[in-house]
Structure formats: structure tokens, C-alpha cells
N, C-alpha and C positions, 0 to 999 in steps of 0.2 A: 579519524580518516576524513578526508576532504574531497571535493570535485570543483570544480573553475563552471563546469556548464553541466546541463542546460542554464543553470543556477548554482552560486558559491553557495557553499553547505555543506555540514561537518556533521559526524557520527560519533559518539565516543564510546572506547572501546578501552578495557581494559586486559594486560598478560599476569600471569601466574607461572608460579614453579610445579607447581602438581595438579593433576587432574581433579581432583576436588575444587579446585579456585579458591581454596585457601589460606596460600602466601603467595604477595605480589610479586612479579619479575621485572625489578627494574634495575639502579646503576649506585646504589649505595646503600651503606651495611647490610643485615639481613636479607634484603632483598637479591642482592647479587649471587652466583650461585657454584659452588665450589666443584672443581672437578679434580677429582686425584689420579695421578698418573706415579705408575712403578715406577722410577729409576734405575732399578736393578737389569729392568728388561733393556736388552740389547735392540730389540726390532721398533719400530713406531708402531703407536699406540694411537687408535682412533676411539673417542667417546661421543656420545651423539647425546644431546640437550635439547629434553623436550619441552615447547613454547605453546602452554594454553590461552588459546585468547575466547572474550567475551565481550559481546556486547551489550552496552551500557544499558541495563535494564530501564522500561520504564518510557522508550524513543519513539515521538510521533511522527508527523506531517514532517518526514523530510522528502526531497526533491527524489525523482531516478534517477542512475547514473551509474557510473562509476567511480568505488572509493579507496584512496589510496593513502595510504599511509609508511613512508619510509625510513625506518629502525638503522640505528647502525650498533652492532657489536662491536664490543671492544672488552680484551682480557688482557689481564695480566699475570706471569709466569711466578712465581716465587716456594721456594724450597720448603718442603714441609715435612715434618716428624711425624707419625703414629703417636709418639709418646709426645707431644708438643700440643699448643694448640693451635687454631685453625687463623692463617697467618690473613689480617685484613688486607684485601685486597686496593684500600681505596690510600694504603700508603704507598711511601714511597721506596726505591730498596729493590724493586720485585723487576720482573723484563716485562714492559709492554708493549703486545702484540702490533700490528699495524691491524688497523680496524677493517671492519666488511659492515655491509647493509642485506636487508633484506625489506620488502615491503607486507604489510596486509593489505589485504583488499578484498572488496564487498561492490557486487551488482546489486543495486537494489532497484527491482523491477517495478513495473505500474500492478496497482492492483485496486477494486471497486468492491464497493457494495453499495445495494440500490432499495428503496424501499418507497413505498406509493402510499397516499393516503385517499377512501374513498373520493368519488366523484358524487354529489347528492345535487339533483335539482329540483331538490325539496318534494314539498305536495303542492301539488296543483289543479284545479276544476276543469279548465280546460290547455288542450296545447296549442296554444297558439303562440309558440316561442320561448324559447326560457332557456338564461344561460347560466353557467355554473362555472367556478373555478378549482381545481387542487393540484397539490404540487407533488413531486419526485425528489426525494432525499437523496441524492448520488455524493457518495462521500470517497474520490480518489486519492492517491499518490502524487503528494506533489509536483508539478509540471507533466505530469501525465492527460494525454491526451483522449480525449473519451468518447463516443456518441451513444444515443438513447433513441432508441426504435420502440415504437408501439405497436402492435399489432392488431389485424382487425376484431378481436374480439370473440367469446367462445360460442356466440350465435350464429353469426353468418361467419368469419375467418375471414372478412373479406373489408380493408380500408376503404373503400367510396361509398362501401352501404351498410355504416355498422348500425346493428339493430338493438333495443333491451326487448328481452322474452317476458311475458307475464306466465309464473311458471315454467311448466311442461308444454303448455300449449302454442297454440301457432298465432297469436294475438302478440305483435312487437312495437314496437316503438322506436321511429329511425333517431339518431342523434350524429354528431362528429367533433371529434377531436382537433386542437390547432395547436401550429405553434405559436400564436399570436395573438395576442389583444382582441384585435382586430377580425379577429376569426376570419381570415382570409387562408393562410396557408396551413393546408390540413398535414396533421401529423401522423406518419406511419412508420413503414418498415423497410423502404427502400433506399437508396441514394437521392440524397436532395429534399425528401421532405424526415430527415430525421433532423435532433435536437444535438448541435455537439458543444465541448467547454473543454478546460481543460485544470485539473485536480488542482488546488491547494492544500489538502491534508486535510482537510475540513470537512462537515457535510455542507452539501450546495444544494440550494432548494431552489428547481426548475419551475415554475407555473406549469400547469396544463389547464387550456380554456376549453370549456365544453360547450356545443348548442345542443338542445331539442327544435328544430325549425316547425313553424305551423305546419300542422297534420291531420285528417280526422280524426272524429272522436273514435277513445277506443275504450275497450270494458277498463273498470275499475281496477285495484290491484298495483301492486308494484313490480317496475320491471327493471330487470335486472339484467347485465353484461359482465366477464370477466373478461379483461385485457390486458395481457402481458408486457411487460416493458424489461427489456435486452440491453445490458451496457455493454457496446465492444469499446475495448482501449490497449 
């Protein structure tokens, strides 16, 4: 099955004769699939042929969209015995039909998973500044369009003042999240300061830059924040 956009790209998929998916449906010998009708009966006779489809185990990093794929049926009529045997439909002899189509088709939607690696700005004597870098593994649906919100963290919940806690206690430690180098623009969880891209099939590893900005001293110990990161797509 195929799609033209957002991006050309193909699915493959194979049909079967039975539910099992273990003989193939397609348009020569074996494969093709017999249907008997009475001739003795006076009235028409409708059979119905049932068409299992699967897809192609084992299929990564394709694009979203929509997938189409279109079949065309074609039979042919020829006379057959009970006590005979079963007459090859791929000669010639026999009436054949005027053909029909039919398509499959497959949406295949955007989808994400996201995973983060510690933030550590190491040990250090005193704070007077120190920055840290780590990244967001976001691995999409090809051409799928994604963004990554931060939020402020499981001490304050709050992006302009996120703090690390030493412990249980009330001794923190401010620090901030960017989306830049530069540590100019801070990263959070609204419109405009979130991080967006958009999927290749792949995982995509984002930077996230960290500062501790100079601070008083504070007690010893290490202080710690959890901060959740959200992929909408």
C-alpha cells in the first residue's frame, strides 16, 4: 500500500485464503481459489470469498497517512465434474468474467515515546554558577509533528522558579531549564517556550541546557528535582 503525501511511502502487506494465513491469495495456480456452484439449481447462486490480509511483519519508521492499495478481481467460469478434477483456471476454454477492484487501506496515525536522561551538575564547593547539559530521546512516526513541554518540577510546580530540595527539608537550590545554548530562552510548558520537531521513525535526541545561577551558600548534601516532560503530537 502507498501514499503520494505528506511523503511517498509504501507498506507491504500481504492476502491469504484462510484464516490461519497459511496459503497465499493471489492470481496463479494454487494460489487462485475455487468456487463451485450447482448447475442443477434453477435460481442464482451467491458465494462469498473470504480475503485475509496481513501486514508485513517486522515494518518501521514509515510516514502517517493514508494507505491505499487497489486489487482488481478477475474469475473465470468453466464447467466442472464431482467425479473430474478441478479444472485450471489460468487456461484457456473457460468464460471470463469482466473484472472488479477493490482497495485496502490502512491510516497509519502519529505516535511517540519519550525518554530523558539525568540532568547532573556534578559536585561542587561553591554556587557560583554551573551549567549542565542532557538530552530527550523522542522517537516519532514519520512526518509526524510533535512538541515537548517541561514542566516546573516536583518542588515548586512552578517554571520561573524551579528549585532542587536537599531532602525532606526546606533548604533548595534555584536552577532553569532552556531551550538553548545560550540559555536564554527558558523551557516550559506553555505556548511559545515549548521544544517542537517533527518524527522520522527514528529516536531524536533534543539537548536540554541547564544553569544553577550564583546563590548563597547552602548546607551540604544533594539536591534533587523531578520534572516531567509531555509529547503532544
Amino acid at each position: 500500500m502507498s501514499i503520494t503525501t505528506p511523503v511517498a511511502d509504501n507498506i507491504g502487506y500481504a492476502l491469504y485464503q484462510d484464516p490461519s494465513l497459511a496459503t497465499a491469495f493471489g492470481n496463479t495456480g494454487n494460489s487462485r481459489v475455487l468456487v463451485l456452484f450447482n448447475t442443477f439449481l434453477s435460481f442464482t447462486q451467491t458465494k462469498t470469498v473470504s480475503v485475509h490480509g496481513q501486514l508485513t511483519p517486522g515494518q518501521t519508521g514509515h510516514s502517517v497517512g493514508n494507505y491505499l492499495s487497489t486489487l482488481t478481481v478477475s474469475a473465470q467460469a468453466q464447467p466442472y465434474s464431482l467425479f473430474g478434477s478441478p479444472p485450471d483456471c489460468g487456461t484457456t476454454g473457460g468464460t471470463t468474467l469482466a473484472p472488479t477492484t477493490f482497495q485496502a487501506h490502512l491510516l497509519l496515525n502519529p505516535a511517540c515515546t519519550v525518554s530523558a536522561a539525568p540532568l547532573d551538575f556534578g559536585t561542587v564547593g561553591a554556587l557560583t554558577g554551573h551549567n549542565a547539559t542532557s538530552n530527550i530521546a523522542v522517537t516519532c512516526t514519520r512526518s509526524a509533528a510533535y512538541s515537548i513541554a517541561l514542566n516546573g518540577g516536583t518542588v515548586t510546580n512552578t517554571v520561573a522558579n524551579r528549585q532542587m530540595r536537599l531532602g525532606a527539608g526546606p533548604n533548595t537550590v534555584s536552577y532553569q531549564l532552556y531551550r538553548d545554548a545560550g540559555r536564554t530562552l527558558v523551557w516550559g510548558n506553555t505556548a511559545g517556550n515549548v521544544v517542537g520537531g517533527t518524527g522520522n521513525g527514528l529516536a531524536q535526541s533534543v539537548p536540554v541546557y541547564g544553569r544553577v545561577p550564583p546563590q548563597a551558600a547552602k548546607p551540604t548534601g544533594t539536591y534533587e528535582d523531578t520534572v516531567t516532560a509531555t509529547v503532544t503530537y
